[in-house]
N, CA, C and O of each residue as an XYZ file, in Angstrom:
616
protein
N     -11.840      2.121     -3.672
C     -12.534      2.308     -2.415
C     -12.850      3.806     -2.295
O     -11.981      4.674     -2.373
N     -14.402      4.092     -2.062
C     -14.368      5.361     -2.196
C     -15.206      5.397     -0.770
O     -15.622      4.337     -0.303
N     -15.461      6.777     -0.030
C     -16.236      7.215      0.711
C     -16.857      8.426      0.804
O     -16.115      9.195      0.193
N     -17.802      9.039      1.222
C     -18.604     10.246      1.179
C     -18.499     10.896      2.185
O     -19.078     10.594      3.229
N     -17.545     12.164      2.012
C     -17.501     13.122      3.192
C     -18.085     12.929      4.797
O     -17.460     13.122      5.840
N     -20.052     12.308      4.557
C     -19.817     11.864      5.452
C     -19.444     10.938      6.558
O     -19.733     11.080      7.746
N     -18.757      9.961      6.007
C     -18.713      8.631      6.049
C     -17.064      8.733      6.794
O     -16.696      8.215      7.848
N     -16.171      9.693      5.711
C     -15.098      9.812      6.112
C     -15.239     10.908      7.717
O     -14.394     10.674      8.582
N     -15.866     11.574      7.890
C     -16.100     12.394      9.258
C     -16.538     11.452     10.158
O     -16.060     11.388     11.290
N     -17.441     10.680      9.747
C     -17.909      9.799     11.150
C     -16.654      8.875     11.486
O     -16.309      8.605     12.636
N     -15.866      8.319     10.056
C     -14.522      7.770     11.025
C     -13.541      8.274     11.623
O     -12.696      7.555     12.157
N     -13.489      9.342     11.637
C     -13.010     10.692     12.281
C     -13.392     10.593     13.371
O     -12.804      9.870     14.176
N     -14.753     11.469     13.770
C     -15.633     11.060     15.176
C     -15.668      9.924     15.942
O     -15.853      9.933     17.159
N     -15.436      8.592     15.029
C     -15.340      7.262     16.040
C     -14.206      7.346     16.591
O     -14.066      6.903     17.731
N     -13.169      7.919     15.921
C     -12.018      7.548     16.349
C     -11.620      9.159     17.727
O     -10.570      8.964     18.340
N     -12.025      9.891     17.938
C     -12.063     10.653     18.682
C     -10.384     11.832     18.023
O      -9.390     12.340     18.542
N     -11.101     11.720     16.435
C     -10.017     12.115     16.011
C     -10.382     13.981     15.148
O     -11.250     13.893     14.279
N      -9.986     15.003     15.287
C     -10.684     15.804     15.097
C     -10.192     15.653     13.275
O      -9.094     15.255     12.886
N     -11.328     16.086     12.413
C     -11.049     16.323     11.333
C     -10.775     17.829     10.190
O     -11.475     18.740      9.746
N      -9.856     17.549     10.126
C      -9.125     18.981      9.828
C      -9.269     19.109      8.582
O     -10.373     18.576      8.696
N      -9.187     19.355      7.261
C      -9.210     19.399      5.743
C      -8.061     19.275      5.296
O      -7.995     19.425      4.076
N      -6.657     18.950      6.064
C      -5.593     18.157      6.069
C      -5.422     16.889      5.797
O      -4.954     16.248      4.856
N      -5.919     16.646      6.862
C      -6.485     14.949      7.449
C      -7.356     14.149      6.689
O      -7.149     12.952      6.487
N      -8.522     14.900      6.176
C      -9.550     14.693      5.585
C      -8.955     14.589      4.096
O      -9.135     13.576      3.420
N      -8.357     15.509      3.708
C      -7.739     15.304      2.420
C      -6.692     13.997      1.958
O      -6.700     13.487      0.837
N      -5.963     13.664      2.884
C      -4.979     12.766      2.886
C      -5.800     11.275      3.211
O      -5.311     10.151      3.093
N      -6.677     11.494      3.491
C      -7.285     10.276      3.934
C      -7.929      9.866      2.588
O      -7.523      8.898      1.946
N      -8.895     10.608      2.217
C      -9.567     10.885      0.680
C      -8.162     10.625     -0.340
O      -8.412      9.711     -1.126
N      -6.928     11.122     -0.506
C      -6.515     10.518     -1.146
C      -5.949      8.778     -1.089
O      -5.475      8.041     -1.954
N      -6.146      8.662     -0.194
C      -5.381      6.928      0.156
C      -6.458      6.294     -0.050
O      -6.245      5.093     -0.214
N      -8.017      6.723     -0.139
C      -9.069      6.079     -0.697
C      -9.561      6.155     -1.683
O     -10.669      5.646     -1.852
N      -8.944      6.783     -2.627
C      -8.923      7.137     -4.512
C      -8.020      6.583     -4.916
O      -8.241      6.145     -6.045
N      -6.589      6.262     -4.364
C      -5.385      6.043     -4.688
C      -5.167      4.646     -3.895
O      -4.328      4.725     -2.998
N      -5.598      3.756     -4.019
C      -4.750      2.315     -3.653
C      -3.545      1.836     -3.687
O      -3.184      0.879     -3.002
N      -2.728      2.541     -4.594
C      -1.349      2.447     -4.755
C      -0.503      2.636     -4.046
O       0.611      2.738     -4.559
N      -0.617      2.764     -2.613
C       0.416      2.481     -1.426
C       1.407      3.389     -1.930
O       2.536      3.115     -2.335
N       0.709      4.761     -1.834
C       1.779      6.427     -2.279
C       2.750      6.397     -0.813
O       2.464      5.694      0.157
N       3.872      7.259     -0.885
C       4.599      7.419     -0.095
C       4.548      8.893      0.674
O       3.822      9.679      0.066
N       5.152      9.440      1.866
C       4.549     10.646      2.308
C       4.688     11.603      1.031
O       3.729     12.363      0.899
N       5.633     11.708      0.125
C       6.071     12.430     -0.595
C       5.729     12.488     -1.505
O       6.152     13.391     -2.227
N       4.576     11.374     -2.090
C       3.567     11.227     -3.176
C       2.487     11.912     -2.839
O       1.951     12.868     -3.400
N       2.094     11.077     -1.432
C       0.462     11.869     -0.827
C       0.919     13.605     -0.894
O       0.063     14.307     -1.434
N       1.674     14.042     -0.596
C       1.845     15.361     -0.227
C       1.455     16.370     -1.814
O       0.584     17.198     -2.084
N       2.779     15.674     -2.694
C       2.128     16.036     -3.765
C       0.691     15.908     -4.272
O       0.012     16.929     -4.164
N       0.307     15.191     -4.628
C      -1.404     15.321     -4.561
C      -2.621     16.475     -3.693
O      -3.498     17.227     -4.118
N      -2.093     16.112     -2.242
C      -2.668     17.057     -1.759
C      -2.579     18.601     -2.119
O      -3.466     19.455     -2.107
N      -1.096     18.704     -2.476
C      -0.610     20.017     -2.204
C      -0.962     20.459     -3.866
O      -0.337     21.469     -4.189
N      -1.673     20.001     -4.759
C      -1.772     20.418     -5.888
C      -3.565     21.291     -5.427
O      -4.206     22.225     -5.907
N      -3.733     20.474     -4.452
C      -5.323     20.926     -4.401
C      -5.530     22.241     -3.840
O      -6.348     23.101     -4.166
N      -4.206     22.249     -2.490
C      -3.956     22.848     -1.600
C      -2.691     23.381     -1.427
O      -2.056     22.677     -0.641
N      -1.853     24.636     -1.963
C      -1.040     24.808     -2.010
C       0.149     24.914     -0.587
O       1.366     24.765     -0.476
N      -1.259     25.334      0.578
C      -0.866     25.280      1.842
C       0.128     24.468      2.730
O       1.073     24.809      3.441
N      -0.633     22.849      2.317
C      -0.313     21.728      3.258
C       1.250     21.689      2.960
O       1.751     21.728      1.836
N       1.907     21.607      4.134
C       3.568     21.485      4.252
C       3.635     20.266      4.294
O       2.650     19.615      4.644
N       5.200     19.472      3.834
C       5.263     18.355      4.690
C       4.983     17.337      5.664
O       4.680     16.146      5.731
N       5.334     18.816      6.738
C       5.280     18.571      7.368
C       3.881     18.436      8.558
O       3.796     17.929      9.677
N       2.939     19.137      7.699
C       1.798     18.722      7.984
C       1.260     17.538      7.370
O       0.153     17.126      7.716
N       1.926     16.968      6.510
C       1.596     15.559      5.603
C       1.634     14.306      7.036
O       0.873     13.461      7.507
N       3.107     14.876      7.320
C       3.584     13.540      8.076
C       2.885     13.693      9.501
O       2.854     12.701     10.230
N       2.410     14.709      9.863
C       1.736     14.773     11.297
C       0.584     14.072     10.809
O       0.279     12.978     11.284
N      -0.046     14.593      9.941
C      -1.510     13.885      9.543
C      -1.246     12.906      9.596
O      -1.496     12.422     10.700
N      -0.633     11.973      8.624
C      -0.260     10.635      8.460
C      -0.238     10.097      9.996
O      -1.137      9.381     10.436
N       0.917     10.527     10.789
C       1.015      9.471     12.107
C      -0.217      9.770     12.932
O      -0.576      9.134     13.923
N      -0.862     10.891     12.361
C      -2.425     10.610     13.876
C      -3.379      9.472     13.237
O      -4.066      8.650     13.844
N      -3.198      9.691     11.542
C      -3.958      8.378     10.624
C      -3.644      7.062     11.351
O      -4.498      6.204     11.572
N      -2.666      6.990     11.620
C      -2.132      5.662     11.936
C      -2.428      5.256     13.212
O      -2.989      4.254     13.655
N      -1.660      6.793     14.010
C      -2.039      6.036     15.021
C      -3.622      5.749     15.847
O      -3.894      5.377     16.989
N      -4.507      6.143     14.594
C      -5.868      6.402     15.168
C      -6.443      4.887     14.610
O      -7.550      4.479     14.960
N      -5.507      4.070     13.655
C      -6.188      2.906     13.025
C      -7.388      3.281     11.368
O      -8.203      2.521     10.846
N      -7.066      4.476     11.041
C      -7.681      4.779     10.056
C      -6.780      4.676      8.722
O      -7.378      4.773      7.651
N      -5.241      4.467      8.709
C      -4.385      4.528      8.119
C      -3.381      3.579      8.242
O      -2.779      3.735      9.304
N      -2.874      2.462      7.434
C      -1.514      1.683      8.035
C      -0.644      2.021      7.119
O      -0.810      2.218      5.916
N       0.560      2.090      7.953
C       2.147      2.130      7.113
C       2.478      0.641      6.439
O       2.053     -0.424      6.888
N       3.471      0.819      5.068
C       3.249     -0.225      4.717
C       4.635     -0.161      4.600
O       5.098      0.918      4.230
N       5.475     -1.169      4.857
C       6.959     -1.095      5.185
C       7.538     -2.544      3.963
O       7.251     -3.731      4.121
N       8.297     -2.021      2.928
C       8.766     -3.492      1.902
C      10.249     -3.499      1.735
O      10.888     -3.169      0.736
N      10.580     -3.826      2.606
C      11.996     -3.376      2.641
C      12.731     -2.506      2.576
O      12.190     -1.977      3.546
N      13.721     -1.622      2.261
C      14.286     -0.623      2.704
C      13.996      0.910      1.874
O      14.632      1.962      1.937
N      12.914      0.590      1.181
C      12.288      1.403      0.251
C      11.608      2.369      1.297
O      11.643      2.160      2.510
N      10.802      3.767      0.530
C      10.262      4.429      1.752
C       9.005      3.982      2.707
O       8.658      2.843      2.395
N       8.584      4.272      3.277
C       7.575      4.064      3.816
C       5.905      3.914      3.277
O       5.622      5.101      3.111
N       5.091      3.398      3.042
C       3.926      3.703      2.411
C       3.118      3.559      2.906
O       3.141      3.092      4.045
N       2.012      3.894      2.282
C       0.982      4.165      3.275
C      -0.423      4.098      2.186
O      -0.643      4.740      1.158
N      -1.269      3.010      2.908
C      -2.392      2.183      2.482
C      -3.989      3.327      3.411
O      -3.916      4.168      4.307
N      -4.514      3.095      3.078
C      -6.532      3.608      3.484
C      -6.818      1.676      4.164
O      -7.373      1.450      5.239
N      -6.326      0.649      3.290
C      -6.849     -0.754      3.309
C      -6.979     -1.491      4.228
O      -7.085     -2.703      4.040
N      -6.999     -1.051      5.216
C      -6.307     -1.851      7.261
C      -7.451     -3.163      7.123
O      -8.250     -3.225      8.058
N      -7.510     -3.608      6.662
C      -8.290     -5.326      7.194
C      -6.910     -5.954      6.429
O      -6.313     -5.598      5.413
N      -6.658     -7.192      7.518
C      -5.384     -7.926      7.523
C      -5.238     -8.196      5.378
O      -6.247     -8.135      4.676
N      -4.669     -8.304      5.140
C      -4.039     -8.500      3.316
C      -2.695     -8.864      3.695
O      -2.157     -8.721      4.793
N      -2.178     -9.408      2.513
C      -0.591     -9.578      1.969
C      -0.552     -8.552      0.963
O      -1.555     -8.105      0.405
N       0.871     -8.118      0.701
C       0.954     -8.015     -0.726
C       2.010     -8.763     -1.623
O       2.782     -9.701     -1.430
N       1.604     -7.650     -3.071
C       2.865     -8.352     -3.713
C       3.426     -7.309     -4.498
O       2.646     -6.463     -4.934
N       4.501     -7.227     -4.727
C       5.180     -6.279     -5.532
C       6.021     -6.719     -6.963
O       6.382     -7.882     -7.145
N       6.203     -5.947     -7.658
C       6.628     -6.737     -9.001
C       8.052     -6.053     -9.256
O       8.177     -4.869     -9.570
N       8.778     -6.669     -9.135
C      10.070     -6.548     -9.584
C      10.426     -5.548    -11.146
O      11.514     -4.976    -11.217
N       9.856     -5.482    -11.799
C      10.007     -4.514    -12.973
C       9.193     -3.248    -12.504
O       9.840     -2.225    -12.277
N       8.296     -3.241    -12.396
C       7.449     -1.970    -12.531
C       7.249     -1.147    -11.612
O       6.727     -0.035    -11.684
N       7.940     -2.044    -10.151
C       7.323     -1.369     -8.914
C       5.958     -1.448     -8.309
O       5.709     -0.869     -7.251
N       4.973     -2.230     -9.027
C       3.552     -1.925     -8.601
C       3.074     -2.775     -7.221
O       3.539     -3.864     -6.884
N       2.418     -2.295     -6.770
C       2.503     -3.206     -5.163
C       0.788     -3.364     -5.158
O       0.088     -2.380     -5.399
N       0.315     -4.431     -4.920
C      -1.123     -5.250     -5.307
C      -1.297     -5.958     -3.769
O      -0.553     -6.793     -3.255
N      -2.417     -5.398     -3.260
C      -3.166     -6.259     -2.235
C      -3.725     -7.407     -2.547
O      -4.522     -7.476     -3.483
N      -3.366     -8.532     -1.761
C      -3.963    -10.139     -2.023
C      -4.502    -10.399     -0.451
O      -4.075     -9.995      0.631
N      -5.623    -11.251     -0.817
C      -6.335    -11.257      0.566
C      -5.622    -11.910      1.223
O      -4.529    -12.257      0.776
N      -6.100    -12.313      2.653
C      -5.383    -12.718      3.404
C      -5.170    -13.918      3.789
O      -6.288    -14.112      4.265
N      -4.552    -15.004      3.986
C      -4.474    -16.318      3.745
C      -3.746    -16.453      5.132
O      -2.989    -15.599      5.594
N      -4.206    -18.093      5.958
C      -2.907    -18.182      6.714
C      -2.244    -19.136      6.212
O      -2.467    -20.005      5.369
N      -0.807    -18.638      7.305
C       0.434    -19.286      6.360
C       0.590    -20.571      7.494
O       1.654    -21.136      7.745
N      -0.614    -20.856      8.055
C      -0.317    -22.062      9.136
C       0.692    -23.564      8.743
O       1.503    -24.305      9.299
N       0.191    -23.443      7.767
C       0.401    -25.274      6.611
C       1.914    -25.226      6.609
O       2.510    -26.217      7.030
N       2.406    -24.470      6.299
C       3.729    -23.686      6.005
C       4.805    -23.419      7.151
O       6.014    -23.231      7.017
N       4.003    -23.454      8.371
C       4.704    -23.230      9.396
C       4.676    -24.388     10.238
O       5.601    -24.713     10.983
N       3.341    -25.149     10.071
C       3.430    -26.895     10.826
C       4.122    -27.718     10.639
O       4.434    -28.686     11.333
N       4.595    -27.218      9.121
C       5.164    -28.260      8.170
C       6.914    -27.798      8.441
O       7.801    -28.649      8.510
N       7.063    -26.910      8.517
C       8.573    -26.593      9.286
C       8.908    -26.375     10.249
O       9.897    -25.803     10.706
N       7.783    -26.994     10.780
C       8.084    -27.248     12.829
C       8.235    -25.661     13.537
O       8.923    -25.033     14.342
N       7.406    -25.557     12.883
C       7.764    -23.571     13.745
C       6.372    -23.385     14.224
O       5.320    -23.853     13.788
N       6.615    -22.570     15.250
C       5.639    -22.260     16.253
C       5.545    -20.439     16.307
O       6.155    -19.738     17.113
N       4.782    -20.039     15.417
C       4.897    -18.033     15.299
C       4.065    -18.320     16.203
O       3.178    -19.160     16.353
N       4.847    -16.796     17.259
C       3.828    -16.018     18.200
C       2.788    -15.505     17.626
O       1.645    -15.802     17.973
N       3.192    -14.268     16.219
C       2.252    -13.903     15.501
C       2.660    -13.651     13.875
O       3.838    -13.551     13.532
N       1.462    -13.556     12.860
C       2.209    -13.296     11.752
C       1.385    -12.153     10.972
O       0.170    -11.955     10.991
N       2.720    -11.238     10.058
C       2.279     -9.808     10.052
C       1.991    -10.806      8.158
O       1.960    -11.962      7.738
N       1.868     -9.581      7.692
C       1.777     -9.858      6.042
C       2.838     -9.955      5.136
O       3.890     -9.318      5.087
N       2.425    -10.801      4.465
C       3.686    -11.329      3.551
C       3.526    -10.787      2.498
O       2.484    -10.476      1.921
N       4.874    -10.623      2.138
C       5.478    -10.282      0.809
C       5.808    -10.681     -0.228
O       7.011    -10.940     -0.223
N       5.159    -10.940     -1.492
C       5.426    -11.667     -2.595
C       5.784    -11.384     -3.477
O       4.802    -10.916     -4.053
N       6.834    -11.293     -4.285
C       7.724    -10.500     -5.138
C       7.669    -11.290     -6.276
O       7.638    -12.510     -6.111
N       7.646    -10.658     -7.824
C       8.466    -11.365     -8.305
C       7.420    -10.221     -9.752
O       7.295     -9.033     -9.453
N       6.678    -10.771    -11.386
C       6.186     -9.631    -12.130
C       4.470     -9.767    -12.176
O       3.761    -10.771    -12.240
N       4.255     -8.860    -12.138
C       3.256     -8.630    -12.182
C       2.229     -9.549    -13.573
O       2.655    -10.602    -14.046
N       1.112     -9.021    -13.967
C       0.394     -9.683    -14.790
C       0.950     -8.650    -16.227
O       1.520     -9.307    -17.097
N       0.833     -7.325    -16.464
C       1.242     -6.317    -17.689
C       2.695     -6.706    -17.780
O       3.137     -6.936    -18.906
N       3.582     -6.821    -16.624
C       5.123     -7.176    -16.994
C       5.742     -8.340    -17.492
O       6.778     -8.407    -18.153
N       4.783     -9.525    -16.995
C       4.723    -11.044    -16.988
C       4.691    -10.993    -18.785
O       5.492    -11.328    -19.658
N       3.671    -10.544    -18.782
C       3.143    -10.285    -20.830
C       3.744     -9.648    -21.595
O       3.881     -9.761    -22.814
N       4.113     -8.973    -20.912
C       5.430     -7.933    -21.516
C       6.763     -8.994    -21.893
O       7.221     -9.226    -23.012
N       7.049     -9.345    -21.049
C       8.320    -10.115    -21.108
C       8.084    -11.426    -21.996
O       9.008    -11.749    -22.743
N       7.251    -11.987    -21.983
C       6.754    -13.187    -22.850
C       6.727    -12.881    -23.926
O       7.161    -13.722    -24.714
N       6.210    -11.534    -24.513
C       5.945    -10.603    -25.692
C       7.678    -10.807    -26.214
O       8.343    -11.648    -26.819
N       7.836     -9.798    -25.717
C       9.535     -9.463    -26.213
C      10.064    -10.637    -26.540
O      10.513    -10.742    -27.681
N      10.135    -11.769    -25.643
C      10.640    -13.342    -25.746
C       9.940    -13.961    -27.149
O      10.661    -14.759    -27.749
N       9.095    -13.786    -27.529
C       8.064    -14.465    -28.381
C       8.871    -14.170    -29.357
O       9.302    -15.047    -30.106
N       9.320    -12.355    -29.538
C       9.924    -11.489    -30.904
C      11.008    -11.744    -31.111
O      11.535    -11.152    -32.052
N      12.027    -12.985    -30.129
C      13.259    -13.372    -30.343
C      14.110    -11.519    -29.668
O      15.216    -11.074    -29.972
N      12.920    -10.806    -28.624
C      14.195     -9.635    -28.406
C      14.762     -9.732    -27.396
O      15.603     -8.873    -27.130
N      14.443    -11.080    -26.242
C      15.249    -11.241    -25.148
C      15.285    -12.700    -25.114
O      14.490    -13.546    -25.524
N      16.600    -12.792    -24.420
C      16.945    -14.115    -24.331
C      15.973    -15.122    -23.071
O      15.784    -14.868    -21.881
N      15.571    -16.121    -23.774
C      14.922    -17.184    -22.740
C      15.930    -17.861    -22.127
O      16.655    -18.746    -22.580
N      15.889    -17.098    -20.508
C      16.499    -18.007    -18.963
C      16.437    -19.676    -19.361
O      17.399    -20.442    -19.304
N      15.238    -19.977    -19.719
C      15.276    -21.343    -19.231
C      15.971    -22.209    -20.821
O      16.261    -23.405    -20.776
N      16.127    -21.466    -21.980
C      16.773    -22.292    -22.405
C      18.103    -22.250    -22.225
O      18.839    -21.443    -21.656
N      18.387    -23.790    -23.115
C      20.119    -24.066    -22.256
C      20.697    -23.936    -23.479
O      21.919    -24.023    -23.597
């Protein structure tokens, strides 16, 4: 997902949000970088461009991102915090070996919830764990070479 300076200023301006070359930078990276970086990732990045940006100017930027709707936090359990450019409703999924965390569109989970007699007020995005597609192949690989043991045989 990319955008053009001016594209990223006018969502700035809609949002009655002033744009700083902080802001602007951190935003630009979460729209080069899909990978749901953490404050402490984005910072690095920025701060390679910009030796300036503190922390703690990371994390101010970040919460006016957010709280302006130009930015969502992405929360996967007790891991750090992350932080997506992607705000139209998604799930994700994360892969148990590698760490990699993958946006999947958005599905409802209605069928799922009629069917177990539950009545959600509302529902946020789900989390789907388990390996990815490179780790999945990976592991089949190794299994194939006799270098790890196959779970399912007995």
């Amino acid at each position: 997902m990319t955008a053009t300076r001016a594209e990223i200023s006018a969502s700035f301006r809609d949002r009655g949000l002033r744009c700083t070359s902080q802001r602007y930078a951190i935003l630009q990276c979460l729209l080069k970088r899909p990978c749901h970086p953490t404050a402490e990732e984005i910072h690095g990045v920025v701060n390679r461009h910009d030796p300036r940006v503190s922390r703690a100017t990371v994390y101010n930027s970040l919460h006016a991102l957010v709280q302006s709707g130009l930015v969502r936090e992405v929360k996967l359990g007790a891991d750090a915090t992350r932080f997506e450019a992607h705000i139209e409703s998604h799930h994700h999924f994360v892969c148990d070996h590698c760490g990699a965390i993958e946006d999947i569109a958005w599905f409802e989970p209605g069928e799922i919830t009629r069917r177990a007699g539950l009545n959600p007020r509302s529902i946020r995005a789900i989390v789907l764990q388990g390996l990815c597609e490179p780790c999945l192949a990976r592991q089949k690989s190794l299994r194939s070479n006799n270098c790890l043991p196959n779970p399912n045989a007995r």
